[in-house]
Z-matrix of the N, CA and C atoms (Angstrom, degrees):
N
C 1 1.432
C 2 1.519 1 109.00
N 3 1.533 2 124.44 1 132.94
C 4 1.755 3 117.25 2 176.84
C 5 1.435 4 87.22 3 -112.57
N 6 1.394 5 95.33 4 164.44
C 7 1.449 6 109.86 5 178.35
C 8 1.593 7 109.66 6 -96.55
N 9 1.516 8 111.15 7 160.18
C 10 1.504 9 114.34 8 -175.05
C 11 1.529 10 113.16 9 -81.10
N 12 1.077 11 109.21 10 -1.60
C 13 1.699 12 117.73 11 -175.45
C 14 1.423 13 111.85 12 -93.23
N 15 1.266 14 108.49 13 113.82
C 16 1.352 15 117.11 14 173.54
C 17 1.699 16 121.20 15 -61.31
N 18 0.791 17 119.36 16 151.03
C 19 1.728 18 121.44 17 -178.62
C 20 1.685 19 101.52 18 -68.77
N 21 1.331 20 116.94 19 -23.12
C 22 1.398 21 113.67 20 -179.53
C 23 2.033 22 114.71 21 -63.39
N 24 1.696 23 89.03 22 -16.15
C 25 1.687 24 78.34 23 179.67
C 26 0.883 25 136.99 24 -126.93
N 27 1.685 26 95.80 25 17.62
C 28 1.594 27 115.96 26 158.62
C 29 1.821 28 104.96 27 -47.98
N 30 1.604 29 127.06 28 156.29
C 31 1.121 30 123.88 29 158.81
C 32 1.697 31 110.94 30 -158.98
N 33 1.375 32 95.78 31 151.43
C 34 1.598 33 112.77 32 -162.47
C 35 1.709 34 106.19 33 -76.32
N 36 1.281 35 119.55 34 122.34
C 37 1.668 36 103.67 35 -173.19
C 38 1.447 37 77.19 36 -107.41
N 39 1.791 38 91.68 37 149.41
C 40 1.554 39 126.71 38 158.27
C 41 1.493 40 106.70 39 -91.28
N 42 1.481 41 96.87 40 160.44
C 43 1.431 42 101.57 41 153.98
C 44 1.321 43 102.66 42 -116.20
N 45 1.457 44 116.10 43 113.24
C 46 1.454 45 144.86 44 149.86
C 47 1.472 46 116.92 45 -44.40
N 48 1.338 47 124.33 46 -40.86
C 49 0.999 48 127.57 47 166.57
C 50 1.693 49 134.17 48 -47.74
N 51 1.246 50 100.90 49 -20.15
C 52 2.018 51 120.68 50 -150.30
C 53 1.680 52 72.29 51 -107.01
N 54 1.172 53 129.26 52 -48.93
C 55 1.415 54 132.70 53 -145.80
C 56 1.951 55 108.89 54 -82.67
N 57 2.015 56 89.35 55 113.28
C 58 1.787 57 89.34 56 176.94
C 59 1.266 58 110.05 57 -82.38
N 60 1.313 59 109.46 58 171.26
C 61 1.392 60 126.52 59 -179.15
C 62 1.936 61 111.33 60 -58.48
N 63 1.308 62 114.44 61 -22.47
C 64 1.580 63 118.67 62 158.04
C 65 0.889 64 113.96 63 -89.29
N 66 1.064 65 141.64 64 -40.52
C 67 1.529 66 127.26 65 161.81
C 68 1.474 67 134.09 66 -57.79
N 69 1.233 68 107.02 67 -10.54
C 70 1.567 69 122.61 68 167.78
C 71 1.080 70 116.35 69 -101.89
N 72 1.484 71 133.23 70 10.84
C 73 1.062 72 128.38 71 167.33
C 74 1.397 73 118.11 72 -104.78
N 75 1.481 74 108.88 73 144.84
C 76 1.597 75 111.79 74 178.19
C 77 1.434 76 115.18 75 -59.41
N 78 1.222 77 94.59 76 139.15
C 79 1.698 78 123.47 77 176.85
C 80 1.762 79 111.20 78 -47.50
N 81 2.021 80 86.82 79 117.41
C 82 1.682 81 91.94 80 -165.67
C 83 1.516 82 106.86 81 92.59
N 84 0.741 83 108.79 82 -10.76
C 85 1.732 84 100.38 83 175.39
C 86 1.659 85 99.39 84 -90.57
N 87 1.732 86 93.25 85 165.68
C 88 1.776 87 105.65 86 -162.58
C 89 1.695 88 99.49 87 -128.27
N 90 1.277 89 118.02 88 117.50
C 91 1.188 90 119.58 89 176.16
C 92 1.635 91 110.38 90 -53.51
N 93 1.098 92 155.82 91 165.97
C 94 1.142 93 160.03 92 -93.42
C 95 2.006 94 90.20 93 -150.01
N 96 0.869 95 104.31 94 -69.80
C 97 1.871 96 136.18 95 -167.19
C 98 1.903 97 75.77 96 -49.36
N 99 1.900 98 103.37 97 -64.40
C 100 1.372 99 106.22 98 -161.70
C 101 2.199 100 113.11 99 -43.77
N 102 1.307 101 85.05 100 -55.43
C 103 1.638 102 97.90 101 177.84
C 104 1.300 103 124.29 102 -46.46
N 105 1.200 104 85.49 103 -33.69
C 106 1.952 105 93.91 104 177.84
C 107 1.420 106 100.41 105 -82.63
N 108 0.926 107 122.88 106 -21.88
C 109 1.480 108 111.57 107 -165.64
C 110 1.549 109 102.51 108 -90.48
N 111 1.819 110 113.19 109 -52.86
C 112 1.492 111 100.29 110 161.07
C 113 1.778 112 133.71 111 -44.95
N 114 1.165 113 97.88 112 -29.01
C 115 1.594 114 92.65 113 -179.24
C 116 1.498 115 91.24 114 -80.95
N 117 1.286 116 151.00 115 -56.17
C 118 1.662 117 121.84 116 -153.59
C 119 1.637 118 97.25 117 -78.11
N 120 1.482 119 122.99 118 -0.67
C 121 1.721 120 109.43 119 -179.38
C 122 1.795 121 96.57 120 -90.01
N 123 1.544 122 125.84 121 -7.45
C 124 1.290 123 107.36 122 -155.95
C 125 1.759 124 84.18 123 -110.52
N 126 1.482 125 104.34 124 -30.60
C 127 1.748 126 91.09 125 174.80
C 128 1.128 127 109.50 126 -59.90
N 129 1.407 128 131.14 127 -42.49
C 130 1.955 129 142.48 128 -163.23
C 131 1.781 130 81.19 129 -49.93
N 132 1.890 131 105.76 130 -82.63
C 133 1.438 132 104.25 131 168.01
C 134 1.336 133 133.04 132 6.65
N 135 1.014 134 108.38 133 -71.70
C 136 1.621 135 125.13 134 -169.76
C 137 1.147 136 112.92 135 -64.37
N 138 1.582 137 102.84 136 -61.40
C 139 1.576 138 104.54 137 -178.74
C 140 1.934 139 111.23 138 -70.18
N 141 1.005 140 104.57 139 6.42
C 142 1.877 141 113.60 140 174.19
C 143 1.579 142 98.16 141 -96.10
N 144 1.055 143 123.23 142 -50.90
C 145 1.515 144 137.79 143 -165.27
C 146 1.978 145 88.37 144 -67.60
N 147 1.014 146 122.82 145 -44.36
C 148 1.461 147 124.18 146 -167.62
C 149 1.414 148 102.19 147 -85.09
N 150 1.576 149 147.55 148 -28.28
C 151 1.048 150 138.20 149 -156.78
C 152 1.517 151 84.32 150 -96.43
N 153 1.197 152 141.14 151 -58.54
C 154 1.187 153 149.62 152 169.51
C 155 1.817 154 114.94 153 -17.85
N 156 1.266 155 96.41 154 -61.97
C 157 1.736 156 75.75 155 -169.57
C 158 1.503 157 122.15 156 97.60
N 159 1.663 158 119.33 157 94.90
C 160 1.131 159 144.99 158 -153.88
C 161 1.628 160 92.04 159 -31.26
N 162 1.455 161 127.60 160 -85.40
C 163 1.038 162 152.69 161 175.80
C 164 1.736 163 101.53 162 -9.19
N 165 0.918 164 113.13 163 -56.67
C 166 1.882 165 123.69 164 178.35
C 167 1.596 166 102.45 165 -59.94
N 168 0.856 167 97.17 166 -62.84
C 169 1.948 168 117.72 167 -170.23
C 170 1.483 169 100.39 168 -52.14
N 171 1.513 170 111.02 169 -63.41
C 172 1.499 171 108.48 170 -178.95
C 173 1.552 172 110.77 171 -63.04
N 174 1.696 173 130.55 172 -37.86
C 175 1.300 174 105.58 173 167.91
C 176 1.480 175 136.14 174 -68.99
N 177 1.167 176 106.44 175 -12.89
C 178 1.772 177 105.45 176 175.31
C 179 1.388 178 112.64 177 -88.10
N 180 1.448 179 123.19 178 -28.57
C 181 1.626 180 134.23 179 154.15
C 182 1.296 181 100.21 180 -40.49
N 183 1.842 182 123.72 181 -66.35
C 184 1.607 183 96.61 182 -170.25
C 185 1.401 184 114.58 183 -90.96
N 186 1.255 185 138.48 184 12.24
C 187 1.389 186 135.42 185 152.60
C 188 1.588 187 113.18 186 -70.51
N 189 0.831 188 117.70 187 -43.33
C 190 1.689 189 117.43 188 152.32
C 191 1.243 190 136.52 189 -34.61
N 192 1.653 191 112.80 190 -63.25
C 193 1.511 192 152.41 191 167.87
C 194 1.561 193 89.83 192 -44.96
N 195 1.627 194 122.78 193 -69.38
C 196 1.423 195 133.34 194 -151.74
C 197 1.788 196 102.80 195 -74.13
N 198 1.451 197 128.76 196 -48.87
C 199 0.846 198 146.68 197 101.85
C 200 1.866 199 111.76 198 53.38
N 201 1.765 200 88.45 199 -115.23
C 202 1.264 201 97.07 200 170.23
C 203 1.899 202 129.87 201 -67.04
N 204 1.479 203 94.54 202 -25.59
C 205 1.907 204 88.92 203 149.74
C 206 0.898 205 128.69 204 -66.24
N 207 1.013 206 150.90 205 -25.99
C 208 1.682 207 144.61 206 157.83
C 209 1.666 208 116.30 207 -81.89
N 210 1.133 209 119.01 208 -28.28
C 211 1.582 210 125.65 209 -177.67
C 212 1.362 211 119.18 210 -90.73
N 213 1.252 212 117.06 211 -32.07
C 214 1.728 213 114.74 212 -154.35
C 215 1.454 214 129.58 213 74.54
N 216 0.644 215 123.45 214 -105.50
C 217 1.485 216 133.42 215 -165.32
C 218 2.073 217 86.38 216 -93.72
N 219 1.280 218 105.61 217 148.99
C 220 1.447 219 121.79 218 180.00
C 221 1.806 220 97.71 219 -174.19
N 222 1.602 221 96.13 220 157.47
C 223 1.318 222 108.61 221 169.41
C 224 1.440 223 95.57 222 -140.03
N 225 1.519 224 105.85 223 -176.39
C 226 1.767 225 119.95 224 165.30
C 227 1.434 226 114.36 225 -30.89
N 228 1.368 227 107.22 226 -53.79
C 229 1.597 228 107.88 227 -164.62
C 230 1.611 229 101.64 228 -65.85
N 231 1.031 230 143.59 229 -10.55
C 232 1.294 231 156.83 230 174.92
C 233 1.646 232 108.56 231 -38.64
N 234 1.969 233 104.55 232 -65.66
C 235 1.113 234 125.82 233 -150.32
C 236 1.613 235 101.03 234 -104.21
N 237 1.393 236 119.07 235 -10.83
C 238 1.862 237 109.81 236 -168.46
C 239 1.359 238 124.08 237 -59.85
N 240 1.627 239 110.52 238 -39.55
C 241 1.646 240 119.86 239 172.41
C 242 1.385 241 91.59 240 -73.69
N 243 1.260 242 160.28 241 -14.58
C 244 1.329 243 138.28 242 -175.72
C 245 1.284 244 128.81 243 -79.52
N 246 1.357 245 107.91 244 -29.04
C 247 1.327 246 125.88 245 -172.39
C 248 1.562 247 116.14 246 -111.05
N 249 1.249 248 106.94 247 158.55
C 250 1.612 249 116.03 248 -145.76
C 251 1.504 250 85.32 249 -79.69
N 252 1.643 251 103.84 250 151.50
C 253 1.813 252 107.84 251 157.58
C 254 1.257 253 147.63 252 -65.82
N 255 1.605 254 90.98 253 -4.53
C 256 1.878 255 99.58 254 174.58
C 257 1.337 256 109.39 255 -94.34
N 258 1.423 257 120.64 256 3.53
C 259 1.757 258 125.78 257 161.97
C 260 1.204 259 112.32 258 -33.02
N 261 1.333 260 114.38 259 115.01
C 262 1.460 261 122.28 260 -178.17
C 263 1.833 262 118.31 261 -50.54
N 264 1.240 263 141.96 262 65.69
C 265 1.357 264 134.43 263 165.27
C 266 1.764 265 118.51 264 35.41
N 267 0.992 266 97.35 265 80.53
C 268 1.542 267 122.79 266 156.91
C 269 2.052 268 105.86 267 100.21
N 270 1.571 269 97.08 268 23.47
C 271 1.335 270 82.95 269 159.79
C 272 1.376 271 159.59 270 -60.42
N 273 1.297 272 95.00 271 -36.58
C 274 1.722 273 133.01 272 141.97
C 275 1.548 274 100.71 273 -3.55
N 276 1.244 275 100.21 274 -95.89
C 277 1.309 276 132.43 275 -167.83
C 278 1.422 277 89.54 276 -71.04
N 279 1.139 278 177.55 277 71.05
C 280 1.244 279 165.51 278 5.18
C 281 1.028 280 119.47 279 17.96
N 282 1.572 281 105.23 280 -85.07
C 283 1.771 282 128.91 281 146.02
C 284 1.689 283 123.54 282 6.41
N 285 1.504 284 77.60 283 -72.44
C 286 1.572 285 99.84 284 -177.48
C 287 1.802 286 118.11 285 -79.92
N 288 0.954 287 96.64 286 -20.03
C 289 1.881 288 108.18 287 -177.79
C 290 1.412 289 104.04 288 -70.78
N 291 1.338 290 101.99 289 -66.05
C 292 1.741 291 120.05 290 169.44
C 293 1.630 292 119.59 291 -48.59
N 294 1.387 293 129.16 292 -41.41
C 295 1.739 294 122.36 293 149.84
C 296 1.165 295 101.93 294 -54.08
N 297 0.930 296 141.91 295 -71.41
C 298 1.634 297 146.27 296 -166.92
C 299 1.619 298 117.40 297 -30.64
N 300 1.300 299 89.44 298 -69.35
C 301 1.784 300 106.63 299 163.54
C 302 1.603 301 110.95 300 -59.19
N 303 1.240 302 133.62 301 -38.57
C 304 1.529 303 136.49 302 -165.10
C 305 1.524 304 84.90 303 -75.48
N 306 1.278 305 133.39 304 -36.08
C 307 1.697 306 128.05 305 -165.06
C 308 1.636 307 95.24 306 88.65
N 309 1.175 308 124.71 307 36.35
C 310 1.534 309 117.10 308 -177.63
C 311 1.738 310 102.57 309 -99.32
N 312 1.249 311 107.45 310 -17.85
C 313 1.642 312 125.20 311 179.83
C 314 1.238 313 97.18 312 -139.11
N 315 1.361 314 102.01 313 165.34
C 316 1.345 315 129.83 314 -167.34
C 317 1.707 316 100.25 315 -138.80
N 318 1.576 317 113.27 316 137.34
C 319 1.717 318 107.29 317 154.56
C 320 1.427 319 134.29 318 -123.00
N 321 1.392 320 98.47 319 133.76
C 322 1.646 321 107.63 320 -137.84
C 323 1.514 322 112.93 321 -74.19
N 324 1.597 323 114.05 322 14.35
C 325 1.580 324 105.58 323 -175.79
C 326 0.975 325 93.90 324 111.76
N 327 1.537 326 150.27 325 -53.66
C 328 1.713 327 151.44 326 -123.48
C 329 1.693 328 90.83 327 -113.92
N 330 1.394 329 102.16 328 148.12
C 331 1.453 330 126.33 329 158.82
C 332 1.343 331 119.90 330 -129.71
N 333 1.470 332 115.47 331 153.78
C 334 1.605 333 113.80 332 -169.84
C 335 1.350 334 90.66 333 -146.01
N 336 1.510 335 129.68 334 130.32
C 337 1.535 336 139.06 335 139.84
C 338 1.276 337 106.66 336 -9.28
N 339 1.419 338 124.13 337 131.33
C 340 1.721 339 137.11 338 176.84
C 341 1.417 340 95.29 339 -74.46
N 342 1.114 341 113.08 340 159.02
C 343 1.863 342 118.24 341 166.53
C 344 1.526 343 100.72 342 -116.28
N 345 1.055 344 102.56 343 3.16
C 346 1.814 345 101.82 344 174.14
C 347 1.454 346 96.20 345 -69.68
N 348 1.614 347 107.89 346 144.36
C 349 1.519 348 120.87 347 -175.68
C 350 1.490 349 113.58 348 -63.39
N 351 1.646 350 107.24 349 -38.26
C 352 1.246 351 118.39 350 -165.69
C 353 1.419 352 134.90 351 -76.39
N 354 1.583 353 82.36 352 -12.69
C 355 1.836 354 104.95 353 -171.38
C 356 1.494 355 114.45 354 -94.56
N 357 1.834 356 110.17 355 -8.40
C 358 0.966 357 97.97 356 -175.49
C 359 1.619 358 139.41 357 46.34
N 360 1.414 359 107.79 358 54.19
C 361 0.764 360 136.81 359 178.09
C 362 2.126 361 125.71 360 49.76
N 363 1.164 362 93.51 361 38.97
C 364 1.745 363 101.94 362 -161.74
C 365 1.579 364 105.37 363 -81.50
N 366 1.028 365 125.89 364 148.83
C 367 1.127 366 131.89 365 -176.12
C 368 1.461 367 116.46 366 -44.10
N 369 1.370 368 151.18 367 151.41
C 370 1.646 369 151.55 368 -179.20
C 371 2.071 370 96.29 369 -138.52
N 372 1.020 371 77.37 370 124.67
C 373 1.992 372 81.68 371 154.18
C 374 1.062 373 119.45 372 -70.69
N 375 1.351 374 107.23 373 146.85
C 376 1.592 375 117.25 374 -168.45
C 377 1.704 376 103.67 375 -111.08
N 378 1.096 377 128.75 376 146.90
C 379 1.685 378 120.13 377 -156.75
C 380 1.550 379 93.98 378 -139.24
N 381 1.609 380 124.36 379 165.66
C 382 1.245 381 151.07 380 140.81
C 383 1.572 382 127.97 381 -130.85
N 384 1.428 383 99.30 382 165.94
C 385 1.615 384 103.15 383 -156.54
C 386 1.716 385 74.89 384 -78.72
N 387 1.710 386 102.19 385 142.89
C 388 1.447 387 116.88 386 157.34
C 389 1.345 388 114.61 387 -70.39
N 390 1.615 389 93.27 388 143.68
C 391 1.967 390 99.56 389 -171.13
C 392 1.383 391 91.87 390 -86.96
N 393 1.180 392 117.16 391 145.36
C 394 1.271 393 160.69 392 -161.54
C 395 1.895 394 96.49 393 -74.88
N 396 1.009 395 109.34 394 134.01
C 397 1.568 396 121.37 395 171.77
C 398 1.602 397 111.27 396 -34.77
N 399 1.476 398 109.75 397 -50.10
C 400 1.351 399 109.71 398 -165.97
C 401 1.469 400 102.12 399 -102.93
N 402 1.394 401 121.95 400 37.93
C 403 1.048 402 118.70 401 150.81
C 404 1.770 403 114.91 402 -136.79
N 405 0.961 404 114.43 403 18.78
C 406 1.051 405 145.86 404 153.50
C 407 1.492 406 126.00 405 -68.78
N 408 1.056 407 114.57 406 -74.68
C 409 1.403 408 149.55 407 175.95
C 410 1.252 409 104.15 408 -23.86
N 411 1.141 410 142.26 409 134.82
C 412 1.741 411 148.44 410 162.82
C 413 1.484 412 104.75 411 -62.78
N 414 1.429 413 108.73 412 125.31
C 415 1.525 414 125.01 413 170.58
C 416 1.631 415 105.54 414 -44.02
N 417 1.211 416 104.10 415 117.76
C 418 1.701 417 98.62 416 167.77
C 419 1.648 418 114.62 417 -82.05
């Protein structure tokens, strides 16, 4: 005996219910709350990156840069005893936001507790130097 039902009308149920509002959104898309929140962390940024003073900014960029070539994997807590105490308040993380965004680092999935006093211990991304085009590249 076959049945009269075509395989075309079988159909897969979800549960809609289980499913958040980020998880239902297409891939690459930015929750709303999220966007807003990146833009007032990248203005804070900016205006940190500007009070600072090229000269500052570019040396903790290449202590970073220098850094993760010899180390691998590094986060914030890496660089805090290194750098002097009159560091302008949240350059660090400036520093590091701005490689991040340039594609000069990469973050590898991993988080580690801050050792900054202030953060009370909150999670930090953990980063590596991005491999280089020509090491990338498929062996010809």
């Amino acid at each position: 005996m076959t049945s009269s039902t075509p395989a075309a009308a079988v159909h897969t149920v979800r549960d809609d219910a289980a499913t958040t509002p980020e998880e239902a959104a297409p891939p690459g898309a930015v929750h709303l709350d999220q966007f807003r929140a990146q833009r007032r962390a990248n203005r804070l940024l900016a205006r940190i990156r500007a009070a600072a003073g090229r000269d500052q900014l570019a040396l903790v960029q290449e202590l970073i840069l220098d850094h993760g070539l010899t180390e691998g994997e590094f986060s914030a807590n890496d660089f805090r005893r290194q750098l002097p105490d009159d560091l302008p308040h949240g350059l660090l993380g400036a520093a590091v936001r701005g490689l991040a965004a340039s594609g000069a680092i990469t973050a590898t999935g991993r988080t580690v507790p801050s050792t900054a006093p202030a953060t009370h211990g909150h999670r930090i991304t953990v980063y590596r130097i991005t491999a280089a085009p020509e090491e990338t590249a498929p062996a010809a």
